[in-house]
C-alpha positions in Angstrom: -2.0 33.8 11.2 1.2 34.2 12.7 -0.3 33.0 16.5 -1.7 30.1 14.6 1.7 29.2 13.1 3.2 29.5 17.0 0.4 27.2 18.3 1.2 24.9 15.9 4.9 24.7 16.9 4.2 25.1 20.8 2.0 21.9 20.4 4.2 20.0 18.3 7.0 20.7 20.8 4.6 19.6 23.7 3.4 16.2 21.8 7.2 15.6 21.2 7.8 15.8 25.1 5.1 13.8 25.8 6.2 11.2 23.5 9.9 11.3 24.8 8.0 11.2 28.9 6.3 8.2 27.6 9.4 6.4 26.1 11.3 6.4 29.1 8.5 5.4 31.5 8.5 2.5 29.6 11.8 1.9 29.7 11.9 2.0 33.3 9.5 -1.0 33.4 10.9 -3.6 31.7 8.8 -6.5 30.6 9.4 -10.1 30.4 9.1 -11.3 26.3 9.1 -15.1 25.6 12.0 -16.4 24.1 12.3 -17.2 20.4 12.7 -20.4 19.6 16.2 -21.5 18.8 16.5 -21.9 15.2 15.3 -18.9 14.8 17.6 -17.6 17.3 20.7 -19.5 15.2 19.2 -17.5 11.7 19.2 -14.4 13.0 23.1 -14.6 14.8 24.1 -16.3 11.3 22.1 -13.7 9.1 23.9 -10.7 10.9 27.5 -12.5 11.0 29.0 -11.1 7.8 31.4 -13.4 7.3 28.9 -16.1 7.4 28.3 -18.2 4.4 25.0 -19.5 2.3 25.8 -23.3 3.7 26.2 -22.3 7.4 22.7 -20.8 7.0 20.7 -23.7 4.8 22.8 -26.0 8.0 20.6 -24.2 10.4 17.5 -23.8 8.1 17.7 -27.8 7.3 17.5 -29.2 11.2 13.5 -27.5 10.6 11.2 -29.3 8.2 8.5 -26.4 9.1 10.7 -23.2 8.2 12.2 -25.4 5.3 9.2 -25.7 4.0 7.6 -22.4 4.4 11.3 -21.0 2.5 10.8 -23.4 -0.6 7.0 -21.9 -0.8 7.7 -18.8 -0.4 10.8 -19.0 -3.0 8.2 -20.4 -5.8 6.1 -17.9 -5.0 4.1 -15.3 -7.5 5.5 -12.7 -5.9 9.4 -14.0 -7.3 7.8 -14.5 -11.2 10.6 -17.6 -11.4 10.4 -19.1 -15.0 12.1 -22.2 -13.4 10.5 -24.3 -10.0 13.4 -23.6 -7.1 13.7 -27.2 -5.3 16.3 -26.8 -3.5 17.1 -25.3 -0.4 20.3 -23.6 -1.0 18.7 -22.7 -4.4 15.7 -20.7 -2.6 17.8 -19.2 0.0 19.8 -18.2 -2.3 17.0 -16.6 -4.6 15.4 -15.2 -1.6 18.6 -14.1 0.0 19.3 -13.5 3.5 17.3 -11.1 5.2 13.9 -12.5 3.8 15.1 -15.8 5.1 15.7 -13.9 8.4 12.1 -12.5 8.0 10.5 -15.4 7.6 12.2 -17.5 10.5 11.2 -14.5 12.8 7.5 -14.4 11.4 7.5 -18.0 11.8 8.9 -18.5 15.2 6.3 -15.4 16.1 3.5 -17.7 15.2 4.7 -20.6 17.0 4.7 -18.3 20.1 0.9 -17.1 19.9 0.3 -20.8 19.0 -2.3 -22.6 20.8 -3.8 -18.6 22.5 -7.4 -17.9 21.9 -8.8 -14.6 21.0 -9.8 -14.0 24.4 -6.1 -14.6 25.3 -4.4 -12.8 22.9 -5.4 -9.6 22.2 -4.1 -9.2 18.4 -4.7 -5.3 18.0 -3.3 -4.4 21.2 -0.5 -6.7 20.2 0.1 -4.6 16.6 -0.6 -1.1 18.4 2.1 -1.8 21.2 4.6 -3.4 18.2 3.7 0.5 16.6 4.7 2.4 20.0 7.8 -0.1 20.1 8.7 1.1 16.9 7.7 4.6 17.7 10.1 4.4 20.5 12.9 3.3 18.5 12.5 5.8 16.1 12.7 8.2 19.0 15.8 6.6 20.3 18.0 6.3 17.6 17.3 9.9 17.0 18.4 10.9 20.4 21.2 8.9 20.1 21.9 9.6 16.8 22.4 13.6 17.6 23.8 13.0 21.4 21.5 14.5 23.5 
């Protein structure tokens, strides 16, 4: 049992090298991403300002009818169990709160990106398994960082 045990460790400690060999060979090629567009852009500088206030965000929310929209439904959704319809913008961003607001501009602007691709263009799982590995890599990262080495 106990060679088992030091198998075990040795390939852990091998998969964990691999990993870390594979993170920074991607880091060394860098890849071109498309810009998001620039509401969403504003959202997320205003969402991560902590001094910033609910009407400097529902002033950059308001300039687009599409993520307006999509934050009023989401707001009245099910998932909230409101007793009361919110119709108001400040009302649902307020109810919702920043960083779902955040999410959803994001998620949104994501969609307008793949907008107009075809299946055969856009390759959806490899898109979700490389958004895994990125977040794989980050996890990886920040725990290199974290503990300096």
């Amino acid at each position: 049992m106990l060679e088992l045990d030091v198998a075990k460790k040795q390939m852990a400690a091998e998969r964990k090298r691999l990993e870390e060999v594979e993170l920074l060979k991607a880091l060394e090629e860098p890849k071109e991403l498309p810009a998001l567009p620039s509401i969403a852009a504003q959202v997320m500088r205003i969402t991560s300002d902590p001094k910033a206030s609910l009407p400097d965000l529902r002033k950059v929310v308001e300039m687009d009818e599409a993520l307006t929209s999509k934050i009023l439904r989401f707001s009245n959704s099910a998932l909230y169990g409101r007793i009361a319809s919110i119709s108001t913008l400040t009302a649902a961003i307020s109810a919702l709160g920043f960083l779902t607001v955040r999410w959803l501009a994001v998620t949104a602007s994501a969609h307008t990106l793949f907008r107009g691709t075809s299946q055969q263009t856009c390759d959806h799982l490899a898109l979700w398994k490389h958004a895994c590995r990125c977040a794989i890599g980050s996890q990886l990262l920040a725990k290199r960082l974290a503990h300096g080495m």
